[in-house]
C-alpha positions as CSV (number, residue, x, y, z in Angstrom):
1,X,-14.2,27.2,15.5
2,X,-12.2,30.4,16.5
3,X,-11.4,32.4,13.7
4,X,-8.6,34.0,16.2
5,X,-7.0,30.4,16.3
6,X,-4.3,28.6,14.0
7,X,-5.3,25.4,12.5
8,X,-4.1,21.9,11.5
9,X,-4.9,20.4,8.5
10,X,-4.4,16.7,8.3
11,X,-4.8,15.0,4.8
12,X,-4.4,11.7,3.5
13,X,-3.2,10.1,0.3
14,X,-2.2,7.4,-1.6
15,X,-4.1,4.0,-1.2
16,X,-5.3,2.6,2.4
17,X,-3.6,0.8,5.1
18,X,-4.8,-0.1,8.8
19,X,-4.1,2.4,10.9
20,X,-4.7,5.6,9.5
21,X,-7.4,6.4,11.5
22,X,-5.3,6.0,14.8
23,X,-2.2,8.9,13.1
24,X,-5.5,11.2,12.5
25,X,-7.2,10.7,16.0
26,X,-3.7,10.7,17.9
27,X,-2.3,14.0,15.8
28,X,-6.2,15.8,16.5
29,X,-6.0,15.0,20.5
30,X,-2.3,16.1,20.8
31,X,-3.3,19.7,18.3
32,X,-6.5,20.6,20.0
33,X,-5.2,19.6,23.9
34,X,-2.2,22.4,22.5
35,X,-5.1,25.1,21.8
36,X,-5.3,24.4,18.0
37,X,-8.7,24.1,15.7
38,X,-8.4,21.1,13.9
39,X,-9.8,20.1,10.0
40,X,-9.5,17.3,7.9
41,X,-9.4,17.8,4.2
42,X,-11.2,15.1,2.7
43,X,-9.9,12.5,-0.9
44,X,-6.7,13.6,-0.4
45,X,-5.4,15.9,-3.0
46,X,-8.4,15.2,-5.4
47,X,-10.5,18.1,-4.7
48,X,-8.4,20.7,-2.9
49,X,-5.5,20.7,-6.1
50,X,-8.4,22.2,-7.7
51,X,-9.3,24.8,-5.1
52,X,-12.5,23.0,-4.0
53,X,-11.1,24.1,-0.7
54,X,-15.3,24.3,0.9
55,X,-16.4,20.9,0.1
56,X,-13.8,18.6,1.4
57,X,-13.4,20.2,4.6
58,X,-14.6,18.9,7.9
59,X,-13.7,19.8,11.8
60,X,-12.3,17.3,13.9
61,X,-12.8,17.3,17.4
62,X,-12.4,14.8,20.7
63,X,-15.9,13.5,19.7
64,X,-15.0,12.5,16.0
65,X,-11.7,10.9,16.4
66,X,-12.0,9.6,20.5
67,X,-12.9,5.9,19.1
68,X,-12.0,5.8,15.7
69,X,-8.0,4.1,16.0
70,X,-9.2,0.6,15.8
71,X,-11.2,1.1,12.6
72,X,-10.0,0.3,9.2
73,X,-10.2,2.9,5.9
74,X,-9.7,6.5,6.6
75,X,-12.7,8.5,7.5
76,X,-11.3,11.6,5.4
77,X,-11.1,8.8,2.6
78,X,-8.2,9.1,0.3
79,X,-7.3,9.2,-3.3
80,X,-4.1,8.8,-5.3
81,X,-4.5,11.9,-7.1
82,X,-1.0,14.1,-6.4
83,X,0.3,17.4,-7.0
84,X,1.2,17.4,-10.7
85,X,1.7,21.0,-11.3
86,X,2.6,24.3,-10.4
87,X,-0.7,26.1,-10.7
88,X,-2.3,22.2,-8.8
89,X,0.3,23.5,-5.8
90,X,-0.4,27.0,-5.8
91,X,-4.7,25.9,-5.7
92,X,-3.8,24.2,-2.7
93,X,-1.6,26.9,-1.0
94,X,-4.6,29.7,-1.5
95,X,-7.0,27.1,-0.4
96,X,-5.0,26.6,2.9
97,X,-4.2,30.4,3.4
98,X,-8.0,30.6,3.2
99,X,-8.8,28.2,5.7
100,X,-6.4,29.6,7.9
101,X,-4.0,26.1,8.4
102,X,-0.3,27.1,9.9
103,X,0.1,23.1,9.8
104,X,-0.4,20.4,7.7
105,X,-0.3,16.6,8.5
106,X,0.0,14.8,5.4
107,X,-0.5,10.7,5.5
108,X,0.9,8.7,2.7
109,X,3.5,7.1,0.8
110,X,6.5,8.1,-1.6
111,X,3.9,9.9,-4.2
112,X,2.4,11.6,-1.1
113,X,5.6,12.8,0.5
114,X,6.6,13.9,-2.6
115,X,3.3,16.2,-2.7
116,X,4.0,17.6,0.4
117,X,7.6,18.4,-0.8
118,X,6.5,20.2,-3.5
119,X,4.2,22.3,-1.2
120,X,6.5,22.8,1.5
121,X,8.9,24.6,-1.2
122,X,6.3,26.2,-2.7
123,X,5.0,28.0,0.8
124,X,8.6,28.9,1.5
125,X,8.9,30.8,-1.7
126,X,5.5,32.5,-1.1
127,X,6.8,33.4,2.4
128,X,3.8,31.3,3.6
129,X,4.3,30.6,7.2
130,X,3.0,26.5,6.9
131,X,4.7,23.7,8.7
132,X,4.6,20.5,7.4
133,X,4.8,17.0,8.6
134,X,4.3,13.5,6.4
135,X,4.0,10.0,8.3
136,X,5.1,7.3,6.0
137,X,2.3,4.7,5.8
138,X,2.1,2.3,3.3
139,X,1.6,-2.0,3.9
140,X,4.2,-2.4,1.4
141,X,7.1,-1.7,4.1
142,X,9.1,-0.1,1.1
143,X,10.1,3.2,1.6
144,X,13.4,4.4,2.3
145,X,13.7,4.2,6.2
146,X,16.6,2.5,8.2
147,X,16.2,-1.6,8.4
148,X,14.5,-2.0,11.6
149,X,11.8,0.5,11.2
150,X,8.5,-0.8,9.4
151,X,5.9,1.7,8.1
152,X,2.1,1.1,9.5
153,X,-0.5,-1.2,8.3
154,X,2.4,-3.6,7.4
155,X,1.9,-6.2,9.9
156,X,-1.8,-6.4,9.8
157,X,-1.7,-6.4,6.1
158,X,0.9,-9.4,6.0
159,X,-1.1,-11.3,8.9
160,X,-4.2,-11.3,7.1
161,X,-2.5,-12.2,3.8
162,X,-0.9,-15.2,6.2
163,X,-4.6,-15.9,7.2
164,X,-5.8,-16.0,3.6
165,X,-2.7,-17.7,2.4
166,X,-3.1,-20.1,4.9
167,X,-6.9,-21.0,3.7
168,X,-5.1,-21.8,-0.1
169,X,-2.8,-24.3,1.3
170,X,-5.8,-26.4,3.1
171,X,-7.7,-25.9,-0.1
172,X,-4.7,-27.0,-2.3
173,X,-3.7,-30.0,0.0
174,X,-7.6,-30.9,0.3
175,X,-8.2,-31.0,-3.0
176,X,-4.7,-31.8,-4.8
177,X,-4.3,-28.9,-6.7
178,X,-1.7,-25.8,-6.8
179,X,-2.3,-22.3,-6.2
180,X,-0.3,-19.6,-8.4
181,X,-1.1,-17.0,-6.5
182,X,-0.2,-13.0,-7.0
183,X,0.3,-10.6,-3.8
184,X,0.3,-6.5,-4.6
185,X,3.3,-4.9,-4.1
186,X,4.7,-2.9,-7.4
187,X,8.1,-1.8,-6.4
188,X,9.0,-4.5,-3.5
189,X,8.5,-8.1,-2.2
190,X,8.4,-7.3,1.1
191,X,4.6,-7.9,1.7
192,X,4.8,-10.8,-0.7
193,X,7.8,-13.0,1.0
194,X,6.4,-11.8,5.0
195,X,2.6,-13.6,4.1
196,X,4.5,-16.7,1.9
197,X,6.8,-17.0,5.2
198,X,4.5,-16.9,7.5
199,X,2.0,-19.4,5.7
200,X,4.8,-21.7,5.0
201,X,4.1,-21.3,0.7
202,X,6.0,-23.6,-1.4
203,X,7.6,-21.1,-3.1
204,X,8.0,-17.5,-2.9
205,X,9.1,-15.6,-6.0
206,X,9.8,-11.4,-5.1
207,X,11.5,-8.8,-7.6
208,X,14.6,-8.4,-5.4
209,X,15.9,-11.9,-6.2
210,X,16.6,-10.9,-9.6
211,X,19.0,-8.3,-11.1
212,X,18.2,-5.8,-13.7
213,X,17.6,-7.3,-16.6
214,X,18.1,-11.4,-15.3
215,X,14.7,-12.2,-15.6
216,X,12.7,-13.1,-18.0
217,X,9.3,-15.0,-17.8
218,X,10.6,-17.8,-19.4
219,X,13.2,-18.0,-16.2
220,X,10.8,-17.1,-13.8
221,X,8.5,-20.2,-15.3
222,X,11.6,-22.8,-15.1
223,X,11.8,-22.0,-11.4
224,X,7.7,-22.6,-10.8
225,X,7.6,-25.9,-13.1
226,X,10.7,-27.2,-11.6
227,X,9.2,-27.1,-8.4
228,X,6.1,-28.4,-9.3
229,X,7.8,-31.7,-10.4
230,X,10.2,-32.2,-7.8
231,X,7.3,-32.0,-5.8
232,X,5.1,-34.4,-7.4
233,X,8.2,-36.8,-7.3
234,X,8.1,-36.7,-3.3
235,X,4.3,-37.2,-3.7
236,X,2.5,-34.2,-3.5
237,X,0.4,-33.2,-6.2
238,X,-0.8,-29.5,-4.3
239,X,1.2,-26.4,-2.9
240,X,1.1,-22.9,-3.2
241,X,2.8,-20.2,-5.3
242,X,3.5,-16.7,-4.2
243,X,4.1,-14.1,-6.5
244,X,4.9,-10.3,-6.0
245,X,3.3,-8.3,-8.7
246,X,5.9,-6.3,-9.2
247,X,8.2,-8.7,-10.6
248,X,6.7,-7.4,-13.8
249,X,8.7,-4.3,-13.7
250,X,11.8,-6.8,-13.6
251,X,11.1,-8.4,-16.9
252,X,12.2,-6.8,-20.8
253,X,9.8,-4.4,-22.1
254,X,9.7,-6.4,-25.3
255,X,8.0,-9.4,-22.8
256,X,5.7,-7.1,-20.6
257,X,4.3,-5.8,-23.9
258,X,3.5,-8.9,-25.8
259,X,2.3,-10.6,-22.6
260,X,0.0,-8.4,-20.9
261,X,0.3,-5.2,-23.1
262,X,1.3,-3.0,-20.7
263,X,3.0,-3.2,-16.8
264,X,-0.2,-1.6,-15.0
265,X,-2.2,-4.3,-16.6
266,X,0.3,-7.1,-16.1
267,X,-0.2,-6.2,-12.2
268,X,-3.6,-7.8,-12.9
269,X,-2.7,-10.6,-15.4
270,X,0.6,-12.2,-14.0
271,X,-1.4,-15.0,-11.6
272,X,-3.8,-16.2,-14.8
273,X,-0.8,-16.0,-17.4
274,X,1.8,-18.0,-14.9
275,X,-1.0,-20.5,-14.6
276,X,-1.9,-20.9,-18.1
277,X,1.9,-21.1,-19.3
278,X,2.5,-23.5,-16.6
279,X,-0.5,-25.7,-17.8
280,X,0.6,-25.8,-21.1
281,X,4.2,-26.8,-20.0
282,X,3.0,-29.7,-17.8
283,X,0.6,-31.3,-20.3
284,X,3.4,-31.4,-23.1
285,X,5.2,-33.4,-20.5
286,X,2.3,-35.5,-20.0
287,X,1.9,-34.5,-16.3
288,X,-1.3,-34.0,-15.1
289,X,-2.2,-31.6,-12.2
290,X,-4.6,-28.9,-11.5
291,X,-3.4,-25.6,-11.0
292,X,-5.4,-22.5,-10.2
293,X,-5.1,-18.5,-10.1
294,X,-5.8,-16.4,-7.6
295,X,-4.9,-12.9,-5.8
296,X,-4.3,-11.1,-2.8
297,X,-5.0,-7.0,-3.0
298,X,-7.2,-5.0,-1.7
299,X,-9.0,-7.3,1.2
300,X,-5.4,-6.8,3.2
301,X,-4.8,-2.8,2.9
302,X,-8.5,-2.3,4.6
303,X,-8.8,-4.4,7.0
304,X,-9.2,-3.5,10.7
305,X,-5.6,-2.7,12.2
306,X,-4.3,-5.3,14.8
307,X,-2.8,-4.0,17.7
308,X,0.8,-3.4,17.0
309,X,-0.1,-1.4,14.3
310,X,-2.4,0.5,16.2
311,X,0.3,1.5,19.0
312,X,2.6,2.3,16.1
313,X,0.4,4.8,14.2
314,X,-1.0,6.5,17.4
315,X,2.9,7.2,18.2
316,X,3.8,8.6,14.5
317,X,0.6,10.9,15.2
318,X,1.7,12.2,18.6
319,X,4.7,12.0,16.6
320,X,3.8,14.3,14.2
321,X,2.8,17.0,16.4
322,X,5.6,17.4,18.6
C-alpha cells in the first residue's frame, strides 16, 4: 500500500443480507481502477468505536473481491454495535485519520446510516476532510426510499422464505395440520406479506393493517381462529399462518408485558404463544385440529444472493463511488 495515496474505507453494519459482498467488490474495483488504496474495516463498528483501529483492518484488492458477488455473509463480517457516543465517534474519527481514509463506504440500515451521520458531522466539525457514502441494505425493504425502489437482499430473502413457506404448505396439507408461522421483520410487513404472497399462505397478518393502538392479541386471535373454522367448514383441516414479528410493537404495553415480558422477547415467542392460545380456543369449542409453530429468520438474510440482487448491489457499489 502507498503511504502517498488516499484511501477508502468500506464498513458494514447492521445484520446480513445477500448481496453485500457484490457493493464491497463493485465499490473496491471502481476505487482502486481510480488510483485509490482500498481497506475494509472488519465487525462493523464493534472494534473500531473503541479505537482497535489495527486489528480489524484488512486491504482489499482485485484478487480479494474479483469473485466474491455471488457469495452470501460479508467477508468483513458485521455487527450491530453503533455509534452511541461522542467520545465512540471521535475513536473512530482518530482511527481513520490514522489509517489515512479520505472516504468511507458504510453498508447498512437505519441504525447504520444513522452512524455514519453522526460521523459525517463529527469530521465536519473537526475540519476532517472525510467523504462519506451509505448504501441502504436491509431484506426488510423498509427504509424510507421512494415506492418503487427496493433495498438489496430483499428479493432473495423473500424467495427463499417463498421456497420455505412453500415446503409448510405440502407438510400442512400432507399431514392435516396448520402452520402458525412467524417471519422477522420488527418495524414492517413487507418481507412477511412478499413470502405469504408468493406461497399462496392462508392468511397473512402484518403490523400495517392495524392502527395505533387497534390491536390487541385478543383481535389478532379472532382473525386466526375465524379462519381456521371457516376453513374446516369447506373441508380443510391444514393451511398456513404468516405472521410478521413486528406486530408486537402494535399491541398495548400492558399485553406485550404479561405475554412475553418484554417486545425483544416477544419477537421470539409470538409463533408458540398464537399456537398455544389458538389450541386452547379450539378445544373449548370441541374442535379438533393440530396446529404447529414455527419461524422464518435467519436462514433468509444469509443465503446466497439470486441474481437480481446481485446486479442491484454491484450498481449501488459503483454507485457509491461515483
Amino acid at each position: 500500500m502507498d503511504i502517498r495515496s488516499s484511501v477508502l474505507a468500506i464498513l458494514v453494519a447492521g445484520s446480513p443480507a445477500p448481496g453485500i459482498n457484490s457493493v464491497i467488490s463493485a465499490v473496491t474495483i471502481e476505487a482502486i481502477n481510480s488510483g485509490l488504496d482500498v481497506i475494509g474495516i472488519k465487525w462493523g463498528f464493534k472494534r473500531i468505536r473503541t479505537g482497535e483501529a489495527v486489528d480489524c483492518v484488512v486491504p482489499l484488492t482485485y484478487p480479494t473481491v474479483s469473485s466474491i458477488h455471488s457469495q452470501a455473509g460479508s467477508i468483513l463480517f458485521t455487527s450491530k454495535a453503533q455509534l452511541t457516543c461522542n467520545q465512540e465517534v471521535d475513536n473512530v474519527l482518530r482511527s481513520l485519520e490514522h489509517l489515512r481514509v479520505r472516504y468511507l463506504v458504510t453498508i447498512g440500515g437505519v441504525d447504520t446510516a444513522h452512524s455514519a451521520h453522526l460521523l459525517s458531522n463529527a469530521a465536519s466539525t473537526a475540519s476532517f476532510p472525510l467523504s462519506i457514502v451509505h448504501a441502504p441494505k436491509t431484506v426488510y425493504n423498509d427504509l424510507p426510499m421512494p415506492a418503487e425502489c427496493i433495498t438489496f437482499g430483499f428479493t432473495t430473502a423473500r424467495d427463499y422464505g417463498v421456497s420455505l413457506c412453500q415446503n409448510y404448505k405440502v407438510d400442512a396439507k400432507t399431514l392435516g395440520r396448520w402452520y402458525i408461522i412467524s417471519v422477522i421483520g420488527q418495524r414492517a410487513g413487507h418481507l412477511a406479506e412478499g413470502i405469504g404472497k408468493g406461497a399462496a399462505a392462508t392468511v397473512i397478518l402484518i403490523p400495517e393493517e392495524f392502527t395505533e393502538g387497534k390491536c390487541t392479541f385478543k383481535s389478532m386471535l379472532d382473525i386466526l381462529e375465524a379462519s381456521m373454522i371457516k376453513r374446516l367448514a369447506t373441508g380443510r383441516d391444514y393451511g398456513v399462518i404468516i405472521l410478521t414479528e413486528g406486530i408486537i410493537s402494535k399491541l398495548p404495553e400492558s399485553e406485550v408485558e404479561s405475554l412475553f415480558g418484554s417486545t425483544t422477547a416477544g419477537y421470539g415467542m409470538l409463533a408458540k404463544t398464537a399456537r398455544d392460545h389458538i389450541v386452547d380456543r379450539l378445544s373449548r369449542k370441541g374442535i379438533d385440529l393440530t396446529v404447529c409453530n414455527s419461524s422464518i429468520g435467519s436462514e433468509i438474510r444469509s443465503a446466497p444472493p439470486n441474481s437480481a440482487d446481485i446486479n442491484l448491489a454491484r450498481d449501488l457499489g459503483i454507485g457509491c463511488y461515483f
